[in-house]
N, C-alpha and C positions, 0 to 999 in steps of 0.2 A: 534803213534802206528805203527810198522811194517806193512807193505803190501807187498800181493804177487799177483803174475799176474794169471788171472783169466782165465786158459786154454789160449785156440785158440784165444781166442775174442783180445790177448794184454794187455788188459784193468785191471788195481788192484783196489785191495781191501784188507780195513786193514782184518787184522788177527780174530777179533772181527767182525763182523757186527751185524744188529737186525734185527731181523725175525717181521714182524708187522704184522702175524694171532691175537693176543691179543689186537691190535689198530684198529679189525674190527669187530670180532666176536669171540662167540662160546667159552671167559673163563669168561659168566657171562658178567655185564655190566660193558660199557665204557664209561668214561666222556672225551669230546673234549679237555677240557683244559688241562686235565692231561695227555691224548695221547701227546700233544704239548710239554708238560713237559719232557716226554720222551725221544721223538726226540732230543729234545734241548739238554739233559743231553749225552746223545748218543754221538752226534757231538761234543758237546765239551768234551766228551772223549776220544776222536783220532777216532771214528766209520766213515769211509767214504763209507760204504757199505750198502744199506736198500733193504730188501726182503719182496715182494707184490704178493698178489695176487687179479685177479680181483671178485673174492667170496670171500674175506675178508670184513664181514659183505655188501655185495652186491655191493660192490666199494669203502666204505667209507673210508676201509685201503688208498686206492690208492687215495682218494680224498686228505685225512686229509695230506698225504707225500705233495701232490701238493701245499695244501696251508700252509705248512711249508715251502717248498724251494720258494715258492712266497718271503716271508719275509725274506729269506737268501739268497739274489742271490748272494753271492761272495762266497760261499759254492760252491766246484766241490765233489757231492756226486753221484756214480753208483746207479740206482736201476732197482733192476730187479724186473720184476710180471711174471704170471701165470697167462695161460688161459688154457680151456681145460671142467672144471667142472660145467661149467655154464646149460650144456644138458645131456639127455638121457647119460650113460657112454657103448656103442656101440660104436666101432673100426668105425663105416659109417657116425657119426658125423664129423669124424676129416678129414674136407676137407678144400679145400683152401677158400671156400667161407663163411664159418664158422671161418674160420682164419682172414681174413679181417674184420667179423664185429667185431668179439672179440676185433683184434686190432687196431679199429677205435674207441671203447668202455673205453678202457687203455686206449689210447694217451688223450683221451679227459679228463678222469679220474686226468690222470698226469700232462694234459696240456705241452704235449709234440708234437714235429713233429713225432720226431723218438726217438721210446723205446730203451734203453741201452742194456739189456740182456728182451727174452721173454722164459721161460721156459713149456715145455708140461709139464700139473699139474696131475701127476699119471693117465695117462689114463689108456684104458685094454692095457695090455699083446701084444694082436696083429698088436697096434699101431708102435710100436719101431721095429716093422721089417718089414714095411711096406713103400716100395720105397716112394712112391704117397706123403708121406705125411709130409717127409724130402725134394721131390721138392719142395712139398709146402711151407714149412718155408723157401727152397732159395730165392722161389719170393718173400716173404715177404722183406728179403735181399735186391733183387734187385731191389723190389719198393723203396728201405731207409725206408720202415714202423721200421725195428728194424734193428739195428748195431749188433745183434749178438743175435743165439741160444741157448738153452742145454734142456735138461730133469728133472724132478723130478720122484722117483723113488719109488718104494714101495721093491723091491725086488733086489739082488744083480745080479741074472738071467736078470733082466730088464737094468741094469745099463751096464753091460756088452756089451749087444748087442746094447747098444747105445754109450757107447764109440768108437765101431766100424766104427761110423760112420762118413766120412770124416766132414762132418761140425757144429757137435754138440763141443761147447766151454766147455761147464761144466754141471755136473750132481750133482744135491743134494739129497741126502741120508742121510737116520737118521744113524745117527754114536757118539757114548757115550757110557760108562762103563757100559750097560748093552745091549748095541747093536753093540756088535766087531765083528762081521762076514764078513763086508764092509773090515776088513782090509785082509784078506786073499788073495783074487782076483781083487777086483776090485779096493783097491786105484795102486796097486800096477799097474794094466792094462791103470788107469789114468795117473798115471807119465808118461808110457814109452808112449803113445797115445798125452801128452801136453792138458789131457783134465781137465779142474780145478773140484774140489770136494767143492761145498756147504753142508758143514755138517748140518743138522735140526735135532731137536727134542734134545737136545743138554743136556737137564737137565731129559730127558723122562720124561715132560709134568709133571717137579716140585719133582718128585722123590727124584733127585738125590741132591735136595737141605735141606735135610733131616727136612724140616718143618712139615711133613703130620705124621700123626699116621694112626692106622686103625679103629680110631674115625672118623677123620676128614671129613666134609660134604661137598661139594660141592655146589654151585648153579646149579638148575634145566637147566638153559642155559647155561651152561660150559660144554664139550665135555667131559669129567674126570665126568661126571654124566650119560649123554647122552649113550656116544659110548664106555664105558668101556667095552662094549664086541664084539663092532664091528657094534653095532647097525644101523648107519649112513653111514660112512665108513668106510675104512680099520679100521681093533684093531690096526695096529701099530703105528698109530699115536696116540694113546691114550696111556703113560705109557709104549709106546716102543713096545706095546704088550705083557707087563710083570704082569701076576698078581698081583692086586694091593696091597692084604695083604700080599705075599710071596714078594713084590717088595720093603714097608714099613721095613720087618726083614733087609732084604739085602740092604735098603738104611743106617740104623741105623751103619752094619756094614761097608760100605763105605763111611759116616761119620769119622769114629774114623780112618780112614788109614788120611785126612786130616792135612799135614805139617804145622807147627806155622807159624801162618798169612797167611792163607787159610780158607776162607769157603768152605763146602763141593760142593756148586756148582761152586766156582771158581777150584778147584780139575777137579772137573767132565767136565770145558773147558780149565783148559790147559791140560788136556790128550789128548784131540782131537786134541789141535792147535800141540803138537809134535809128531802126528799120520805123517810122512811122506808122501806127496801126497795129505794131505788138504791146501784146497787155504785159505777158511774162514769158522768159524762155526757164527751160526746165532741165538742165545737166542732171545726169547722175553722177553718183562719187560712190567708191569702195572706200572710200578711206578717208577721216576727220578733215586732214590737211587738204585734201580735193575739194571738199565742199567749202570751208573757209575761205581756198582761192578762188572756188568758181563764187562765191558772194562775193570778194573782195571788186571783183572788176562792174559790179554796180557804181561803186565810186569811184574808177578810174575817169580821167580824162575824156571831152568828146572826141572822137579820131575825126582826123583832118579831113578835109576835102582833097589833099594829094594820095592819102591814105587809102582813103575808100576809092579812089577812081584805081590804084592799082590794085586793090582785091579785086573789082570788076573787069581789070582787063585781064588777070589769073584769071578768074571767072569763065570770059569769053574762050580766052585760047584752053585753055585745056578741059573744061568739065563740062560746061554748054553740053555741047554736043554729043554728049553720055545721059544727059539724066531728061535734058527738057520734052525730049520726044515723049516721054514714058510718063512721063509723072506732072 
């Protein structure tokens, strides 16, 4: 699989990587063996990239990685985690002494010295413009606790002002055919800054993989039951922020734009991988066969220029006007 270099930090990653919020928590239950299955299927589909966080089912995400690459040591796989959400979400948590136990929590989690990439996991607003607490990630630097920074983002206003900053590597942002706003401003501020774009939310949380009706139930402990209106945290991470029965019409019709030998969610990631200024986007999978397919459309086909002009005219007419205001 292709790899590109992942901002500031140097360091690649394929084109493909897997998000492993669904190997910890929060879509419904996980079984250990099948998280392993996963993994496995991942790596041996060219995935050299795994995204963690440390509230991913309370470390477990971050556990189950560690004793995967226990049994694969001739595997050179990046992972990055998130901290950040484990307290109160007030701007006066994010201190450097809070950063150490966090990242003495990961490392042990990962069974690492030193973390690859550690990302702020959408804190408030105030955080990202805040000197105190980008020193603080340097000293983490200069302890070796982590070889390299960046942000996760709720907002394009958010992403912005941390591009700006000399030593954040990469910022991930939900970015997918019902959340293009990311491309106006801020991949483009990425490129010219060298700072890498971790795409999330990549299917809007199974949308765009046109399986859901507006029948379809959910588990009581899957976030798509939960926080489908923002209950928990942010709406955007749930469905992008896109109502869920107006988001159902409009996935049916981004379905049928799907090129021969495309599923609709392999569709919905190679538009992101030939968004210019993304480094990797990050699907999760429950299950082998998920992750397989979502690697496989790294080597799909580039989609047309008739193609992409009508995902952006879906775009326009139905989801614009849901999500841009906000995010």
């Amino acid at each position: 699989m292709d790899e590109r270099v992942i901002g500031r930090s140097g360091q690649r990653a394929s084109v493909v990587g897997l998000g492993t919020w669904q190997l910890g928590a929060d879509w419904g239950d996980v079984d250990e063996k099948e998280a392993l299955s996963v993994l496995d299927a991942a790596v041996e589909s060219g995935v050299t990239f795994f995204d963690t966080a440390d509230v991913y089912g309370d470390g477990r995400s971050e556990q189950t990685i560690a004793g995967f690459l226990r049994g694969r040591p001739e595997l050179d796989i990046f992972v990055a985690t998130k901290m950040g959400r484990r307290v109160d979400q007030i701007p006066e948590n994010y201190v450097l002494d809070n950063f150490r136990a966090w990242n003495d929590r990961s490392r042990r989690n990962l069974g690492v010295d030193r973390l690859d990439l550690v990302q702020l996991h959408c804190p408030p607003t105030p955080v990202y413009s805040t000197d105190e607490v980008f020193d603080a990630l340097d000293t983490l630097v200069e302890e070796e606790r982590i070889a390299h920074y960046g942000v996760s983002v709720e907002t394009c206003a958010e992403a912005l002002t941390a591009i700006a900053r000399p030593g954040v590597a990469s910022v991930q942002i939900i970015l997918n055919p019902f959340r293009m706003k990311p491309l106006l401003e801020v991949l483009p501020a990425a490129e010219e800054a060298g700072v890498g774009i971790i795409a999330r939310v990549p299917l809007a949380s199974g949308l765009l993989s046109g399986k859901y009706t507006k029948d379809t139930v959910f588990p009581a402990n899957d976030h798509r039951t939960y926080n489908r209106h923002g209950e928990s945290f942010d709406q955007g991470e749930t469905f992008s922020g896109v109502d869920y029965e107006s988001g159902v019409e409009a996935a049916v019709e981004f379905a049928a734009l799907a090129p021969e030998g495309f599923t609709p969610a392999q569709l919905a990631l190679r538009w992101i991988i030939q968004q210019p200024g993304v480094t990797t986007v990050i699907p999760g999978a429950r299950s082998p066969e998920q992750a397989r397919a979502n690697a496989a459309a790294a080597s799909l086909p580039e989609l047309s220029e008739d193609t992409l002009t009508a995902i952006r005219d879906l775009y326009d007419r139905r989801i614009k006007e849901q999500v841009e205001g906000r995010w």
